[in-house]
PDB file of N, CA, C and O in Angstrom:
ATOM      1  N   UNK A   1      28.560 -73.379 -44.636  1.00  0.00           N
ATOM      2  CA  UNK A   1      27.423 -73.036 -43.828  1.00  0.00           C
ATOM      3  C   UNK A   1      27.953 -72.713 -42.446  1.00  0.00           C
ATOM      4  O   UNK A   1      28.826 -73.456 -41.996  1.00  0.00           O
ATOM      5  N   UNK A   2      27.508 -71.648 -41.690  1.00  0.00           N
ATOM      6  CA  UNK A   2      28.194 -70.839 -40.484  1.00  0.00           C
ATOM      7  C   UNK A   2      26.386 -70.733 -39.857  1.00  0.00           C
ATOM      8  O   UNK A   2      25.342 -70.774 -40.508  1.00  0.00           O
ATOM      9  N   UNK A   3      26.624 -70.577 -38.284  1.00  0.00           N
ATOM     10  CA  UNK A   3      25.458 -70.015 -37.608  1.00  0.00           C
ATOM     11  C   UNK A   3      25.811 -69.047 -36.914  1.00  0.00           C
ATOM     12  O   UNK A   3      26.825 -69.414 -36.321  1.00  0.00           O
ATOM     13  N   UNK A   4      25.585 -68.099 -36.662  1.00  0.00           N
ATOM     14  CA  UNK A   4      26.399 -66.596 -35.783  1.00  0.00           C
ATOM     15  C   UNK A   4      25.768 -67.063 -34.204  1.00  0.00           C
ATOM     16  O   UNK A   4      24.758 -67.712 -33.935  1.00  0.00           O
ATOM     17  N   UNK A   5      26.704 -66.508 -33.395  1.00  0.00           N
ATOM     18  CA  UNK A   5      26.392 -66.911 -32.102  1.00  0.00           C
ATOM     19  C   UNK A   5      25.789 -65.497 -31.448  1.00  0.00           C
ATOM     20  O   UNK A   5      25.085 -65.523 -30.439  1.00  0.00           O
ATOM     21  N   UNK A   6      26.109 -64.385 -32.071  1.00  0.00           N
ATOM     22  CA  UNK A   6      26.359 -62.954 -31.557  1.00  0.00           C
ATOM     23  C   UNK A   6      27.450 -62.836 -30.865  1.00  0.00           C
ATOM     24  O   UNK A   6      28.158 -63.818 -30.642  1.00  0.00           O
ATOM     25  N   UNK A   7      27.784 -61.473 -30.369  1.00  0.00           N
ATOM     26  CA  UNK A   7      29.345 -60.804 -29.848  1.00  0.00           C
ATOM     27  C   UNK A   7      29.377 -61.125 -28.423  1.00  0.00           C
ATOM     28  O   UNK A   7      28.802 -60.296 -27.717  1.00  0.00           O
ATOM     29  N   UNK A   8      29.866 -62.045 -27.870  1.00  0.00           N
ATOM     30  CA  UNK A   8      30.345 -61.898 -26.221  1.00  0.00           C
ATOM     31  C   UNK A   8      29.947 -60.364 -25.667  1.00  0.00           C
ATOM     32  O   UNK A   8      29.992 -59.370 -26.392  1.00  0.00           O
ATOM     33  N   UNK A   9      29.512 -60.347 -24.122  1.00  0.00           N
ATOM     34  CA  UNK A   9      28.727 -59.053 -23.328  1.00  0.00           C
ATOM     35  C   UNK A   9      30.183 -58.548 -23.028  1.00  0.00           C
ATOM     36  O   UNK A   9      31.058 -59.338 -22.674  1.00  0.00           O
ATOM     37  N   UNK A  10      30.430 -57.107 -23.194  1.00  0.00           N
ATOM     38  CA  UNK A  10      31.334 -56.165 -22.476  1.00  0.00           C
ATOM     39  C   UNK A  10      32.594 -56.796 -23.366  1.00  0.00           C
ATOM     40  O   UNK A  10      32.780 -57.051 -24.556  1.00  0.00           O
ATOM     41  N   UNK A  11      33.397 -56.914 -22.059  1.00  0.00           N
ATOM     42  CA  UNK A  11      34.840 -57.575 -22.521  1.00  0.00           C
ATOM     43  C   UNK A  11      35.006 -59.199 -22.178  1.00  0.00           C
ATOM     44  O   UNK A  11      36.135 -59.664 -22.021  1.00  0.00           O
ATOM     45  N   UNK A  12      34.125 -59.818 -22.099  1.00  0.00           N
ATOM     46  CA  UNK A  12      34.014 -61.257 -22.203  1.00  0.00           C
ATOM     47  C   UNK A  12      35.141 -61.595 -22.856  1.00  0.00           C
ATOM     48  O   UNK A  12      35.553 -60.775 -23.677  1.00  0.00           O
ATOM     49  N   UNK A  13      35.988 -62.995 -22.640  1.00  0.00           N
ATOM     50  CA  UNK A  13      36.569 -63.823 -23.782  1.00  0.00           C
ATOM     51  C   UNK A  13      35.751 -64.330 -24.909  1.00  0.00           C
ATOM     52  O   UNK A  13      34.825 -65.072 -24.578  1.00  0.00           O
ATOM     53  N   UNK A  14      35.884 -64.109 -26.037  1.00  0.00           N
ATOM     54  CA  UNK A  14      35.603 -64.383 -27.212  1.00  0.00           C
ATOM     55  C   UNK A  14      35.043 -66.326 -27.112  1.00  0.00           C
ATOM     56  O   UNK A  14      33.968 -66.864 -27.377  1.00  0.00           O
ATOM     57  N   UNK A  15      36.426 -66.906 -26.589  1.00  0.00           N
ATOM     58  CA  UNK A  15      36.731 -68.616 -26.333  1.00  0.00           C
ATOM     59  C   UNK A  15      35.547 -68.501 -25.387  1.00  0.00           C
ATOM     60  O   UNK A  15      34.490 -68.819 -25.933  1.00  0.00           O
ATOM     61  N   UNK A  16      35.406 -68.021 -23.729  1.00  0.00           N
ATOM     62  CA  UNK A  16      34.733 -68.381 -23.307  1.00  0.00           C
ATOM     63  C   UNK A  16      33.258 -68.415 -23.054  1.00  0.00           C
ATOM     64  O   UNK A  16      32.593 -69.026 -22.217  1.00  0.00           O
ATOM     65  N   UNK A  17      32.754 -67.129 -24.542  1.00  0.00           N
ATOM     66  CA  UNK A  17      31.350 -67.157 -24.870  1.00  0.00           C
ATOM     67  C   UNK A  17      30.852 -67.764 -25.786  1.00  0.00           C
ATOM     68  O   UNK A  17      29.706 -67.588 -26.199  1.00  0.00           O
ATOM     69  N   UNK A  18      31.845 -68.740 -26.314  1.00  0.00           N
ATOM     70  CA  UNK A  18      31.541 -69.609 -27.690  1.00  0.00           C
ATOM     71  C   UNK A  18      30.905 -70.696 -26.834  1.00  0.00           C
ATOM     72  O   UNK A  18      29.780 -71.141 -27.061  1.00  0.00           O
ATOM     73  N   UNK A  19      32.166 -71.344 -25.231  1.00  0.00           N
ATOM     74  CA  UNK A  19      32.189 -72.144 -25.136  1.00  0.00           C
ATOM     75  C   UNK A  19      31.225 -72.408 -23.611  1.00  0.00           C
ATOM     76  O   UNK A  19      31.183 -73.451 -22.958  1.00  0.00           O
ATOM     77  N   UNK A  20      30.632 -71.335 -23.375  1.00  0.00           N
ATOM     78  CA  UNK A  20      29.914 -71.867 -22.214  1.00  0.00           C
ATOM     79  C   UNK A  20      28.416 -72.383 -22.129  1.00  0.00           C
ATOM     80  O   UNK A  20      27.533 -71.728 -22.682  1.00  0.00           O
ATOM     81  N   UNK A  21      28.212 -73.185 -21.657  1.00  0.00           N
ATOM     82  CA  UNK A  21      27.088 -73.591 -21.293  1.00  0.00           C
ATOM     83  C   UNK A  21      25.728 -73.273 -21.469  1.00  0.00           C
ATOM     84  O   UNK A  21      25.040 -72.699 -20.626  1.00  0.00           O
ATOM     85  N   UNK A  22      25.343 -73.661 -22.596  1.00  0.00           N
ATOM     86  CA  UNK A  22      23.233 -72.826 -22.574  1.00  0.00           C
ATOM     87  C   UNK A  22      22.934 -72.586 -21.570  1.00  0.00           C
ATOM     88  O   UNK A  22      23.287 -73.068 -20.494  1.00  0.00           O
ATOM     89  N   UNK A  23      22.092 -71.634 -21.868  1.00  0.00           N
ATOM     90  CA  UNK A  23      20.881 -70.763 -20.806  1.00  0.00           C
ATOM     91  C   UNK A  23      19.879 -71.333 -20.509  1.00  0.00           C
ATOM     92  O   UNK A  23      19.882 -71.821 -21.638  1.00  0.00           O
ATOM     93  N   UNK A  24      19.043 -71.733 -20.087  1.00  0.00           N
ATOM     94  CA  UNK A  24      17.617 -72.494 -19.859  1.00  0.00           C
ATOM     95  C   UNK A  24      16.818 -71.810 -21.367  1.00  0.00           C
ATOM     96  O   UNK A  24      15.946 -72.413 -21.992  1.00  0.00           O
ATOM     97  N   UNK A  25      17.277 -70.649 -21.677  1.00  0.00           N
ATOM     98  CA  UNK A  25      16.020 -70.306 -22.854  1.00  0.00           C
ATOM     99  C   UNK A  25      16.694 -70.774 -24.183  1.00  0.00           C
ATOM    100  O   UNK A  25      16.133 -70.955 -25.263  1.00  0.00           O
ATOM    101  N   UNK A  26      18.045 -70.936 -23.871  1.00  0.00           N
ATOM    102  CA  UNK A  26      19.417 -71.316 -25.705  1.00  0.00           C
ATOM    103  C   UNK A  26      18.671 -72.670 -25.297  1.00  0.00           C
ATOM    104  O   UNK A  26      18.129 -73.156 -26.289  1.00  0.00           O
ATOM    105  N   UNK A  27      18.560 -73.106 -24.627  1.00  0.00           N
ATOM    106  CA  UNK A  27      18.423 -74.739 -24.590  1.00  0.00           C
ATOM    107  C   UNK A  27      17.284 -75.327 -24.655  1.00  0.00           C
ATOM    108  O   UNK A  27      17.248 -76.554 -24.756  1.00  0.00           O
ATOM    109  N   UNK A  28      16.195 -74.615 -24.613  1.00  0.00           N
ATOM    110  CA  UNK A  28      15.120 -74.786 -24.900  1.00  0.00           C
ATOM    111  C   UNK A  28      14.551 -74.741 -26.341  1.00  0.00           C
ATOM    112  O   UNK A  28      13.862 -75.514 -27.006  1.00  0.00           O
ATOM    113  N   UNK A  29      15.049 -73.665 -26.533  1.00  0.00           N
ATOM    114  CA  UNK A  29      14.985 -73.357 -27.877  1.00  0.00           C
ATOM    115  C   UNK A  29      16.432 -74.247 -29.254  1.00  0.00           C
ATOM    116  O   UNK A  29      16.530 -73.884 -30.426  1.00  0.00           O
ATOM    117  N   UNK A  30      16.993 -74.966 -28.836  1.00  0.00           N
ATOM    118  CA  UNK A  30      17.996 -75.750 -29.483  1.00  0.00           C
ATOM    119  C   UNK A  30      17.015 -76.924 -30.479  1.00  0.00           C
ATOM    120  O   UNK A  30      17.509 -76.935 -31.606  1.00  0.00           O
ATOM    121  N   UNK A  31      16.529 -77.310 -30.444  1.00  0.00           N
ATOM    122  CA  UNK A  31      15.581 -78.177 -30.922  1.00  0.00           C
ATOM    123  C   UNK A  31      15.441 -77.467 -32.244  1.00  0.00           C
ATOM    124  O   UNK A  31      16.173 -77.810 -33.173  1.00  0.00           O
ATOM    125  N   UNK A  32      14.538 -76.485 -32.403  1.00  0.00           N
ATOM    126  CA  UNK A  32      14.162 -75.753 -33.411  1.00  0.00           C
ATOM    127  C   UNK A  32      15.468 -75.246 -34.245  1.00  0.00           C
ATOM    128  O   UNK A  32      15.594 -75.434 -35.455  1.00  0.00           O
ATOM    129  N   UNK A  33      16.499 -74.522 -33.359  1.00  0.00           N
ATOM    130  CA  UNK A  33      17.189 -74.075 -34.280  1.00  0.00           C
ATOM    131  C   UNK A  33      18.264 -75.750 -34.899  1.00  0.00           C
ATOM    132  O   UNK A  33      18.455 -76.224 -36.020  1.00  0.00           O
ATOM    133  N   UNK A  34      18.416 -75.891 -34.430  1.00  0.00           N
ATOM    134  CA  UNK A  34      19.330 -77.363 -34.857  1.00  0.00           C
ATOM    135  C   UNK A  34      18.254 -77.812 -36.105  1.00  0.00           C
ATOM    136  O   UNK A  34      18.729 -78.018 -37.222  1.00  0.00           O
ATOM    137  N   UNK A  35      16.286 -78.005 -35.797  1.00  0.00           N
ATOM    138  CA  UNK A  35      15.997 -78.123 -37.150  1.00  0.00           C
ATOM    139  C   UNK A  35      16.147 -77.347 -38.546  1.00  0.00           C
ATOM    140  O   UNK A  35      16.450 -77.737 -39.673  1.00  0.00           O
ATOM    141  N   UNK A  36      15.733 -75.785 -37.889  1.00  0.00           N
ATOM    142  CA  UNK A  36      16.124 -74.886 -39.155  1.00  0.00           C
ATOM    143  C   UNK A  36      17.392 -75.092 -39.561  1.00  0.00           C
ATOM    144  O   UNK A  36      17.374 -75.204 -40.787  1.00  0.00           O
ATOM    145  N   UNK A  37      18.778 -75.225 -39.016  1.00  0.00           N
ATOM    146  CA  UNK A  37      19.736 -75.159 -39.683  1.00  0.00           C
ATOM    147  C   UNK A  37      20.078 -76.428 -40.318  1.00  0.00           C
ATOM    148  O   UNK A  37      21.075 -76.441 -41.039  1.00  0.00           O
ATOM    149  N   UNK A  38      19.161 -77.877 -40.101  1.00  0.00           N
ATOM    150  CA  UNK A  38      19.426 -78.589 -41.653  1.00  0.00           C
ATOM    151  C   UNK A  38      18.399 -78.405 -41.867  1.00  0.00           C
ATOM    152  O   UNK A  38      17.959 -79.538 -42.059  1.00  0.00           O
ATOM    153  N   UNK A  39      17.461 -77.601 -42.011  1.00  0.00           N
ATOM    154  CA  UNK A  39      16.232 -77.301 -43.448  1.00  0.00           C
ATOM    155  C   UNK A  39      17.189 -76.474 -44.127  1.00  0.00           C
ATOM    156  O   UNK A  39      17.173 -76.699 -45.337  1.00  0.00           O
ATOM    157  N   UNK A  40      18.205 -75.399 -43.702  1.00  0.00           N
ATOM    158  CA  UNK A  40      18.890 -74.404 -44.627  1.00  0.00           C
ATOM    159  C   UNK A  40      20.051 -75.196 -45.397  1.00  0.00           C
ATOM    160  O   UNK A  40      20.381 -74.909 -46.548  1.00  0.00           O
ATOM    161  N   UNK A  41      20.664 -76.269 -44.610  1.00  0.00           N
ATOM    162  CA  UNK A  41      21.618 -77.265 -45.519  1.00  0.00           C
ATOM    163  C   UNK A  41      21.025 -77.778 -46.447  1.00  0.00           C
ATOM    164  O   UNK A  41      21.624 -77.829 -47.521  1.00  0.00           O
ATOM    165  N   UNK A  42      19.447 -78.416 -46.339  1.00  0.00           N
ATOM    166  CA  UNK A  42      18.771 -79.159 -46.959  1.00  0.00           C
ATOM    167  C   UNK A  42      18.798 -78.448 -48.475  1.00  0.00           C
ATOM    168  O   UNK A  42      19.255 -78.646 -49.601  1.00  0.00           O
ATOM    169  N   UNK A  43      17.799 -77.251 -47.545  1.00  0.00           N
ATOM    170  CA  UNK A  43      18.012 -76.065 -48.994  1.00  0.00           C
ATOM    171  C   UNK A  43      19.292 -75.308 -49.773  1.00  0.00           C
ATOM    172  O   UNK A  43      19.225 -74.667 -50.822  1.00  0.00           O
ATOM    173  N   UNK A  44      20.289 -75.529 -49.080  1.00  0.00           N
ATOM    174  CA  UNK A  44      21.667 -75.416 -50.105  1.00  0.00           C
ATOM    175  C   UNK A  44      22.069 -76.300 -51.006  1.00  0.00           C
ATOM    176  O   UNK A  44      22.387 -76.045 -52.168  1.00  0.00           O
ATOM    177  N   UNK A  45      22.058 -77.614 -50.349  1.00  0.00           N
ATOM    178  CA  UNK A  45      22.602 -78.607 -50.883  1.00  0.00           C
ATOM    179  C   UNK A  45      21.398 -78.757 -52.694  1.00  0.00           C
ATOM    180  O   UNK A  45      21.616 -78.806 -53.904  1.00  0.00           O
ATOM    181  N   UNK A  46      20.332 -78.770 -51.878  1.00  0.00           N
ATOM    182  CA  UNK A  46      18.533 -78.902 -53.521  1.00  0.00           C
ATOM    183  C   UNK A  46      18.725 -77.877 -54.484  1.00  0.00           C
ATOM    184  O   UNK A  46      18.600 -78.082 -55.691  1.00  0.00           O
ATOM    185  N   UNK A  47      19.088 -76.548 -53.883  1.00  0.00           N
ATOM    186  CA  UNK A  47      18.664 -75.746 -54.418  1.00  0.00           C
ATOM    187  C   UNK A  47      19.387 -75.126 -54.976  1.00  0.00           C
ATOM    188  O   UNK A  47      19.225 -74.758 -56.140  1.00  0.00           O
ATOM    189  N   UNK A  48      20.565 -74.813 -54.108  1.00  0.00           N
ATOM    190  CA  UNK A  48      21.391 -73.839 -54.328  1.00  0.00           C
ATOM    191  C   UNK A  48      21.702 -73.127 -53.354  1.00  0.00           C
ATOM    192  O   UNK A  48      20.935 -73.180 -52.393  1.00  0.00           O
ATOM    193  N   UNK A  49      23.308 -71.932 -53.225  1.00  0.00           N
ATOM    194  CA  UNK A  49      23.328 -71.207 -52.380  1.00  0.00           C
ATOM    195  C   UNK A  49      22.209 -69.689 -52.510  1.00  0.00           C
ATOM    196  O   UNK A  49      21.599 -69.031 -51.668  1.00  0.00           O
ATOM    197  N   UNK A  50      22.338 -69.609 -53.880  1.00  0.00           N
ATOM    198  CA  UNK A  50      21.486 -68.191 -53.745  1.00  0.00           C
ATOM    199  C   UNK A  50      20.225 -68.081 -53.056  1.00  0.00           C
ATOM    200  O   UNK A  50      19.807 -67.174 -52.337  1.00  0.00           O
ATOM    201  N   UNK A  51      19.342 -69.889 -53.639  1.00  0.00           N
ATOM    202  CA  UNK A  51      18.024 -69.869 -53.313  1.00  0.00           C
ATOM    203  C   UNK A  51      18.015 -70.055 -51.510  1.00  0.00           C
ATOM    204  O   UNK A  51      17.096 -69.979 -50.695  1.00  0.00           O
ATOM    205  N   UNK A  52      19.258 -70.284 -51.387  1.00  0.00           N
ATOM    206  CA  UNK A  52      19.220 -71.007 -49.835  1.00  0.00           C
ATOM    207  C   UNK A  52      19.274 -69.092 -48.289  1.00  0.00           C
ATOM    208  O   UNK A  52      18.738 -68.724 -47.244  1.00  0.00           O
ATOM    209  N   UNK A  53      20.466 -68.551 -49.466  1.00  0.00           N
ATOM    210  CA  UNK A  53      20.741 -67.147 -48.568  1.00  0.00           C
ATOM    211  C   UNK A  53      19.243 -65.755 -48.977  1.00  0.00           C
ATOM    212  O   UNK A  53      18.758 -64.868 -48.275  1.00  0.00           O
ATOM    213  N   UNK A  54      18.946 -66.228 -50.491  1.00  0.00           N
ATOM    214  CA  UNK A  54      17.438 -65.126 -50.285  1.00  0.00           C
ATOM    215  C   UNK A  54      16.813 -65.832 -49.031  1.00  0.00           C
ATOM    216  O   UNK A  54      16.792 -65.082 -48.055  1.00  0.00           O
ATOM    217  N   UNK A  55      16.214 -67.294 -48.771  1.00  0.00           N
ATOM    218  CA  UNK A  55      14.955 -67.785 -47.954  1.00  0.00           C
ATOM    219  C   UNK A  55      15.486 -67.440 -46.629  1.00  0.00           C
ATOM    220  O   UNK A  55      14.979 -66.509 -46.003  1.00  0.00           O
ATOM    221  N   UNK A  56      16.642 -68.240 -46.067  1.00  0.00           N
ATOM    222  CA  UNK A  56      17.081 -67.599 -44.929  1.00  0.00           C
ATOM    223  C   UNK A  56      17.835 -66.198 -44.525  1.00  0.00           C
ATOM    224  O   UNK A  56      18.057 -66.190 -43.314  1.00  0.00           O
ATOM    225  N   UNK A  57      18.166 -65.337 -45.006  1.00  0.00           N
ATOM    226  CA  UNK A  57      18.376 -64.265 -44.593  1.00  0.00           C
ATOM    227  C   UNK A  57      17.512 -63.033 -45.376  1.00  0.00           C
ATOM    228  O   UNK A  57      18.079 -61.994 -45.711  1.00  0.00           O
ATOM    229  N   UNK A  58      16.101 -63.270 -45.622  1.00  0.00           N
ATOM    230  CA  UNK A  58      15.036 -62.148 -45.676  1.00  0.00           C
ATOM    231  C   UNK A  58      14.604 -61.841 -44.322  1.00  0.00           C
ATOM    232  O   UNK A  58      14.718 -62.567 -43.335  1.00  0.00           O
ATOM    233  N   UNK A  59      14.235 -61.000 -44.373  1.00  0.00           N
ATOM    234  CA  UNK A  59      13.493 -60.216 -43.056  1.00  0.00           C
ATOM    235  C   UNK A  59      12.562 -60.217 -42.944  1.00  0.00           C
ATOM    236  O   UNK A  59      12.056 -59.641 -41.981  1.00  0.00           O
TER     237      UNK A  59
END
């Protein structure tokens, strides 16, 4: 199980856009995603990977 961060802006360091500090809106919003991503473990581990990558990666 992986969460994508998106691509560092311009020519950013790779290291130092992994590793810096939330935004007032990443950090606000951390709550929710920290829950979805163990509802998606939850649902790998119950279900399966297939049932787990159709639910979370539909559009």
């Amino acid at each position: 199980m992986r969460a994508g961060i998106g691509r560092p802006p311009g020519r950013m360091n790779t290291a130092d856009f992994v590793l810096k500090p939330f935004s007032t809106a990443e950090a606000k919003n951390l709550p929710f995603l920290i829950s979805n991503a163990a509802d998606a473990v939850r649902m790998l581990v119950e279900k399966g990977l297939v049932a787990a990558q159709q639910h979370y990666h539909s559009a």
